[in-house]
ChimeraX commands (.cxc) that place a marker at each C-alpha (Angstrom):
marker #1 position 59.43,61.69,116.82 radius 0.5
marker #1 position 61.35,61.73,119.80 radius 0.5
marker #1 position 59.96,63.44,123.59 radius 0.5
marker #1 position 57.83,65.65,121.01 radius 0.5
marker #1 position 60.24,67.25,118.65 radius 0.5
marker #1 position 60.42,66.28,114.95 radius 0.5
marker #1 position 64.10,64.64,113.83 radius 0.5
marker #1 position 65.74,66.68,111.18 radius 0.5
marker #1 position 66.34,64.22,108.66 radius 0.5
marker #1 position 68.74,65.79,106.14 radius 0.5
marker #1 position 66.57,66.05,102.96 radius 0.5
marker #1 position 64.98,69.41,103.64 radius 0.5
marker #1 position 67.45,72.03,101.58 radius 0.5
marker #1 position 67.76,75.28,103.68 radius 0.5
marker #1 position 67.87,78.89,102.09 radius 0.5
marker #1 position 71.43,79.47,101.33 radius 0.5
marker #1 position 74.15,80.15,100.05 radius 0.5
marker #1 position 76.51,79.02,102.86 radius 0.5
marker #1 position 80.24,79.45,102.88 radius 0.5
marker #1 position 83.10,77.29,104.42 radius 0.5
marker #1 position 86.12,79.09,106.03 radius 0.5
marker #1 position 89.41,77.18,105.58 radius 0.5
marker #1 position 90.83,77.52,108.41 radius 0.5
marker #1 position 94.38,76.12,107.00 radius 0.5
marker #1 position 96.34,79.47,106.57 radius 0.5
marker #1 position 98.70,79.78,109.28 radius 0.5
marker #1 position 101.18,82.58,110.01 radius 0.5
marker #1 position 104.19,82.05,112.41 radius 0.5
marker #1 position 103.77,85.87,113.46 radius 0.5
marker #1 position 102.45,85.84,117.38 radius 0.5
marker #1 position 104.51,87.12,119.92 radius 0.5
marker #1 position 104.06,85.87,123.48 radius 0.5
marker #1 position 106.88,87.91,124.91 radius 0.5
marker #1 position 105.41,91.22,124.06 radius 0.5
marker #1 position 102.02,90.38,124.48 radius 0.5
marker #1 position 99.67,91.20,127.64 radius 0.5
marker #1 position 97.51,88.71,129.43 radius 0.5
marker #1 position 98.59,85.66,127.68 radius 0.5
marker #1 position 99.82,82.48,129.59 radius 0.5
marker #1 position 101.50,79.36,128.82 radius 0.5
marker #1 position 99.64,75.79,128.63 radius 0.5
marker #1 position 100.97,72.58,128.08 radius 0.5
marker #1 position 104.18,71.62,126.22 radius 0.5
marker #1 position 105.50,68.98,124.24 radius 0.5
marker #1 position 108.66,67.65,126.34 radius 0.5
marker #1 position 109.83,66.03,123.05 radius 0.5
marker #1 position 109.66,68.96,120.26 radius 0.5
marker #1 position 109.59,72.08,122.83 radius 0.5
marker #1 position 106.23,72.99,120.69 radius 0.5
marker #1 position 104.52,75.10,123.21 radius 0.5
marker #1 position 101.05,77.03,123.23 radius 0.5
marker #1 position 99.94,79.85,124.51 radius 0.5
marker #1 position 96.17,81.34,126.01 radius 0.5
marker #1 position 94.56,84.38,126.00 radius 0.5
marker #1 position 91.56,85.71,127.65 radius 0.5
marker #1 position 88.30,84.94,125.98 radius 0.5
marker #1 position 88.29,88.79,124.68 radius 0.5
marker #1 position 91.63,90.20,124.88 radius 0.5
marker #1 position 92.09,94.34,125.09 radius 0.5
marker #1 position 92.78,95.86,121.74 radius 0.5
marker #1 position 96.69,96.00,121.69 radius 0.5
marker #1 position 96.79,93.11,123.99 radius 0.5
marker #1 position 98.22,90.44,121.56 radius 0.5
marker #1 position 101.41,91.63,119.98 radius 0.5
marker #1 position 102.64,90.03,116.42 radius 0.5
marker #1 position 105.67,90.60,114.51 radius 0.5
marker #1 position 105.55,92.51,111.02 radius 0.5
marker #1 position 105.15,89.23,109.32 radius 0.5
marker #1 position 101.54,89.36,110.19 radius 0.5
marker #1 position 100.88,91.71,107.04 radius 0.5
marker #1 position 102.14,89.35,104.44 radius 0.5
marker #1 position 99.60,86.49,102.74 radius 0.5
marker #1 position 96.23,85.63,103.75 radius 0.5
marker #1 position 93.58,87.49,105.65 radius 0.5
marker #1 position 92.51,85.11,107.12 radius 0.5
marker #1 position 94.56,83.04,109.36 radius 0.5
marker #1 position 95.71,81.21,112.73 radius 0.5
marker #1 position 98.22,81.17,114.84 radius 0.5
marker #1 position 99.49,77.77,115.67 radius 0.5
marker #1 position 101.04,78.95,119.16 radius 0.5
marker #1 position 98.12,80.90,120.12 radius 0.5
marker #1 position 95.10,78.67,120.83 radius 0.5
marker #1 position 91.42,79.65,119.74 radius 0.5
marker #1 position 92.05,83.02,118.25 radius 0.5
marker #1 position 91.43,83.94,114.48 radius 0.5
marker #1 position 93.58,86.42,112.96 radius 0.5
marker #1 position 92.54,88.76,110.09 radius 0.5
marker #1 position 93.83,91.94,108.31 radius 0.5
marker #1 position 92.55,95.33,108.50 radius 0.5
marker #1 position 90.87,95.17,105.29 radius 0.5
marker #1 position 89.13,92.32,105.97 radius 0.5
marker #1 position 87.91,93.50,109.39 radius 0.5
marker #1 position 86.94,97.13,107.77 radius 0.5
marker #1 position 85.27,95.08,105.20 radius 0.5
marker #1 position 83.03,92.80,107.75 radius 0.5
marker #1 position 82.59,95.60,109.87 radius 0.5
marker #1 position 81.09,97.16,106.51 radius 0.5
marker #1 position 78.81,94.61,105.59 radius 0.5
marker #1 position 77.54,93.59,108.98 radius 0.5
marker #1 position 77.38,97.01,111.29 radius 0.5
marker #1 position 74.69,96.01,113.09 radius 0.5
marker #1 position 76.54,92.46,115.12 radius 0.5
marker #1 position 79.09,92.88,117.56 radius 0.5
marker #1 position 81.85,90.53,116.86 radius 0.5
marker #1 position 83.86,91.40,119.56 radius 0.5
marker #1 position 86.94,92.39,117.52 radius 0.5
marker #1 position 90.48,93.48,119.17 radius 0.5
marker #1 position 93.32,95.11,117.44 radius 0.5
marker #1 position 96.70,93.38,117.49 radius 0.5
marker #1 position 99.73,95.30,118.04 radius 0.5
marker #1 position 102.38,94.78,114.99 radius 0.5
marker #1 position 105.75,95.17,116.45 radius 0.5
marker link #1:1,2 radius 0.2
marker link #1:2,3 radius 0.2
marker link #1:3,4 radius 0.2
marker link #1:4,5 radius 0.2
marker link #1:5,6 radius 0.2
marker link #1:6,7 radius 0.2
marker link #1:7,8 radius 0.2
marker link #1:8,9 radius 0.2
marker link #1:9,10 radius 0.2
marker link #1:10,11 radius 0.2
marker link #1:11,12 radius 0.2
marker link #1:12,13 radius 0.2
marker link #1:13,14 radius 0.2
marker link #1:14,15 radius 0.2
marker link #1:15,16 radius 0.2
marker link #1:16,17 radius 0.2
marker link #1:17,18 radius 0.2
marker link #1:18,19 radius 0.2
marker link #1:19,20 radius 0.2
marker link #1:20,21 radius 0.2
marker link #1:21,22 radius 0.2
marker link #1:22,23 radius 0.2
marker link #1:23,24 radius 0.2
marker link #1:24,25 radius 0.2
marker link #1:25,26 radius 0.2
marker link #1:26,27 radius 0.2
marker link #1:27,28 radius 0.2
marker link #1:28,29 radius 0.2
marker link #1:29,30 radius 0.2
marker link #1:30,31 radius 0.2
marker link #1:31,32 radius 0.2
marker link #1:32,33 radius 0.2
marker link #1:33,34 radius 0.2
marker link #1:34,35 radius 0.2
marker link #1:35,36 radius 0.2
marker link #1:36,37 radius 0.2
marker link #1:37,38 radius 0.2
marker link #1:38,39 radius 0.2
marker link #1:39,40 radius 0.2
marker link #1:40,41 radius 0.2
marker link #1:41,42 radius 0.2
marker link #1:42,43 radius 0.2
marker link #1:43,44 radius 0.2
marker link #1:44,45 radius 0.2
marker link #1:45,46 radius 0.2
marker link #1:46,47 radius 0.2
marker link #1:47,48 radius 0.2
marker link #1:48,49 radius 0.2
marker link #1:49,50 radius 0.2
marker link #1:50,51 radius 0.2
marker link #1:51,52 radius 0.2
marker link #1:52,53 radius 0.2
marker link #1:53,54 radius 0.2
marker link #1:54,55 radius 0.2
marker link #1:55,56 radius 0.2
marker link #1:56,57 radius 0.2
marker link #1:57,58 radius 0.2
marker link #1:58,59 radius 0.2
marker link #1:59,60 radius 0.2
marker link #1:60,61 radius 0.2
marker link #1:61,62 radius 0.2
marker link #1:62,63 radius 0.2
marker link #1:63,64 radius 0.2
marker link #1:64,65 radius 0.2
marker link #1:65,66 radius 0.2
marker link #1:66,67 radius 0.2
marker link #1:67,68 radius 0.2
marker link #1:68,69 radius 0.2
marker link #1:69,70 radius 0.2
marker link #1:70,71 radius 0.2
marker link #1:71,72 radius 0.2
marker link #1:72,73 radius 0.2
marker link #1:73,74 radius 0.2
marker link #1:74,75 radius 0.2
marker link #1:75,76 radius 0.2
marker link #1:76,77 radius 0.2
marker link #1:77,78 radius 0.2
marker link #1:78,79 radius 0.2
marker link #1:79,80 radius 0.2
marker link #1:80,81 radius 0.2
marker link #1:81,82 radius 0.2
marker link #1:82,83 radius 0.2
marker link #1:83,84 radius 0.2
marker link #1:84,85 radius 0.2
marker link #1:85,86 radius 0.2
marker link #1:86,87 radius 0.2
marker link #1:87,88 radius 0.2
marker link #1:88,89 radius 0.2
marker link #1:89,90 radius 0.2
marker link #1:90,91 radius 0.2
marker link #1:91,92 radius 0.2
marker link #1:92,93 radius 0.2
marker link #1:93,94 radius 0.2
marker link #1:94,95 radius 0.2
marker link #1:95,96 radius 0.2
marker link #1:96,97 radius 0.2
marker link #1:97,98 radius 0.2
marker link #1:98,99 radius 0.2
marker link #1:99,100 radius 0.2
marker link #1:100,101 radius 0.2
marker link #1:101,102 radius 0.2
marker link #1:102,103 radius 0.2
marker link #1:103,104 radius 0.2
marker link #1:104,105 radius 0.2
marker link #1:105,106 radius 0.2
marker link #1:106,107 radius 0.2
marker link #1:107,108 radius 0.2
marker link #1:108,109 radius 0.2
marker link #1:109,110 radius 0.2
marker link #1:110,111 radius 0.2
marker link #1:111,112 radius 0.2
view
C-alpha cells in the first residue's frame, strides 16, 4: 500500500470483452486547402512532409477531404491531419446506433 490506496497488481481479470482499434489504416484523402479552421505546424525542411491542426471539435463541414475518403477502411487516419480519427457514414450511423445515449462529439467532413 502506498499513501492509502491499494496497488493494482495485474492478476485480477476484469469483466470484458475488450477490443483493440488498429489504428494503422491511413487514407491520403484530407484537404487543407479547402478546409476551415485548420493551421499549419511544423515541417520537415528535408522531405517537405508537413502537418496540419484543427480545433479540438471542428464544425461539421469544417474539414474537407477528397472523394478518396469513401474507398477502404472505416476506420482510419489522416497522416497530415494530427489527432483526428476518420470514419465512414456507416460506421458512425452504426455507433451512433448502438450507443445513443454518449455524446461523442462527432463532425461531418465535407467530400469534395
Amino acid at each position: 500500500m502506498k499513501h492509502g490506496r491499494q496497488t493494482n497488481n495485474l492478476t485480477k481479470p476484469l469483466p470484458g470483452p475488450f477490443y483493440f482499434i488498429n489504428w494503422g489504416s491511413q487514407k491520403h484523402s484530407f484537404l487543407p486547402e479547402e478546409s476551415k479552421g485548420v493551421r499549419a505546424t511544423a515541417r520537415n525542411k528535408e522531405t517537405g512532409f508537413h502537418r496540419w491542426r484543427a480545433a479540438i471539435e471542428p464544425k461539421h463541414g469544417d474539414i474537407a477531404v477528397s472523394a478518396d475518403a469513401l474507398q477502404g477502411a472505416d476506420l482510419w487516419i489522416e497522416p497530415l491531419l494530427r489527432s483526428k480519427i476518420f470514419m465512414s457514414g456507416q460506421l458512425h450511423d452504426a455507433i451512433v446506433a448502438a450507443y445513443p445515449k454518449i455524446d461523442f462529439c462527432f463532425s461531418k467532413a465535407r467530400i469534395l
